[in-house]
C-alpha positions in Angstrom: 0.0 0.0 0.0 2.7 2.7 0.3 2.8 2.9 -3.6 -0.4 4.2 -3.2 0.2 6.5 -1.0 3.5 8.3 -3.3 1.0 8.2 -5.9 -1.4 10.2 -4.2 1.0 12.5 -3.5 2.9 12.0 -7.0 0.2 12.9 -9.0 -1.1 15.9 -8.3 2.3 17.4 -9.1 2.0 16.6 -12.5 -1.4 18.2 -13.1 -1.2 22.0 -14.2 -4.4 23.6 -14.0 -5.5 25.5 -11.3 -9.3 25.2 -10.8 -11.5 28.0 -8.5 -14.5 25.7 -7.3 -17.2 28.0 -6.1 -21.3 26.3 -5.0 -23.4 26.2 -2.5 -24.2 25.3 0.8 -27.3 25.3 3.4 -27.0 28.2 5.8 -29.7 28.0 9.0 -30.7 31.3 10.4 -34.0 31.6 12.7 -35.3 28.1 11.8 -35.0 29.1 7.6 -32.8 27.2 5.6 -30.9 29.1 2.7 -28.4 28.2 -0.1 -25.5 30.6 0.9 -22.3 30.6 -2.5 -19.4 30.0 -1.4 -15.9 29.3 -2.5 -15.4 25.6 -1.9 -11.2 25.4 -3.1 -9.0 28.1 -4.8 -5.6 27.5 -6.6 -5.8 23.5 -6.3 -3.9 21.8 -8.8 -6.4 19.6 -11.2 -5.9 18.2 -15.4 -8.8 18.9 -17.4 -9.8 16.3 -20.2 -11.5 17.3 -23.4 -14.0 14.6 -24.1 -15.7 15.6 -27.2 -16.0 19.0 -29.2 -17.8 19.1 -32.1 -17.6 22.5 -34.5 -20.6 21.4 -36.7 -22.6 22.0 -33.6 -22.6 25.6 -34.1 -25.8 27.3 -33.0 -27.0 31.0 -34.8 -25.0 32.6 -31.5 -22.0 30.2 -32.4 -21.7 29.0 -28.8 -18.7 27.1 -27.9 -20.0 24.1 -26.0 -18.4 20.5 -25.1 -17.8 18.0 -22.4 -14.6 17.4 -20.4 -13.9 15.6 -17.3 -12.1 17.6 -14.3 -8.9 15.2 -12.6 -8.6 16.3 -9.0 -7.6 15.3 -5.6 -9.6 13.2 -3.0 -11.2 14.8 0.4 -12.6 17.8 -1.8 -16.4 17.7 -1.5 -17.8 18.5 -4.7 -21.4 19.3 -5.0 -23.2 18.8 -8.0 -24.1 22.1 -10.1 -20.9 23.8 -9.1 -19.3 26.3 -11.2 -15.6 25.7 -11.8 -13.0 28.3 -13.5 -9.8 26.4 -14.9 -6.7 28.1 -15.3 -4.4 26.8 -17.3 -0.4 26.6 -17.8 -1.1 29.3 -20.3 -3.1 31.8 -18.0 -6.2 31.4 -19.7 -9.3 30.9 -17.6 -12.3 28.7 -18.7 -15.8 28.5 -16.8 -17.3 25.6 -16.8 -20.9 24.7 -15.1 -23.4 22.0 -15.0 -20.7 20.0 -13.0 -21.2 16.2 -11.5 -21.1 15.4 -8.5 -17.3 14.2 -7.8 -16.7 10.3 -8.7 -14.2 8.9 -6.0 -13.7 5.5 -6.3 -10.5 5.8 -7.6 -7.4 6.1 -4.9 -5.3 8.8 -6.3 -8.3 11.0 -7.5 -11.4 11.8 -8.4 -13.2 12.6 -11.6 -16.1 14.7 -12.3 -18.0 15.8 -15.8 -18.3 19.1 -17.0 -19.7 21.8 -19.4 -18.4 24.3 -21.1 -21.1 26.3 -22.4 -20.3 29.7 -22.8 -20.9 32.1 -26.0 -18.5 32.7 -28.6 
């Protein structure tokens, strides 16, 4: 098991994007529940991977829409529906909603699906 754990730590190294996860998350005041945003992780090391993009797609507004799937570490608690802004090695930032909830069953990380849906 300890190759698992220098993998864990190994990996994360390699990644480099930096993704701003921002959601929400129930607030109680007087008895009323509310969905309070919040910033959930900022400057975390993640790899995004395109999974399909399609340019004959193109809507009338020529919006630039596809899937990709966001690498990041365990013990981050993803909600579904949050919005996450990708920086990459480059310093060009990408917003991406309509998010998963994270899929952990993997030791070193965990994956979750994304949009990019934003106009042209």
């Amino acid at each position: 098991m300890n190759y698992f754990k220098a993998l864990k730590k190994t990996i994360p190294i390699l990644w480099t994007d930096k993704v701003k996860i921002t959601g929400t998350k129930p607030v109680v005041k007087n008895h009323i529940t509310n969905n309070v945003s919040t910033t959930i992780v900022e400057n975390e090391p993640a790899k995004v991977i395109l999974k399909g993009q399609s340019a004959g797609n193109q809507s009338f507004y020529g919006t630039d829409q596809y899937d990709a799937k966001l690498l990041i570490r365990n013990g981050i608690n993803i909600p579904a529906g949050a919005i996450i802004y990708v920086t990459d090695q480059n310093g060009q930032t990408t917003k991406y909603k309509r998010a998963s909830k994270g899929y952990t069953g993997y030791y070193s990380h965990q994956e979750l699906a994304m949009t990019r849906d934003e106009k042209a």
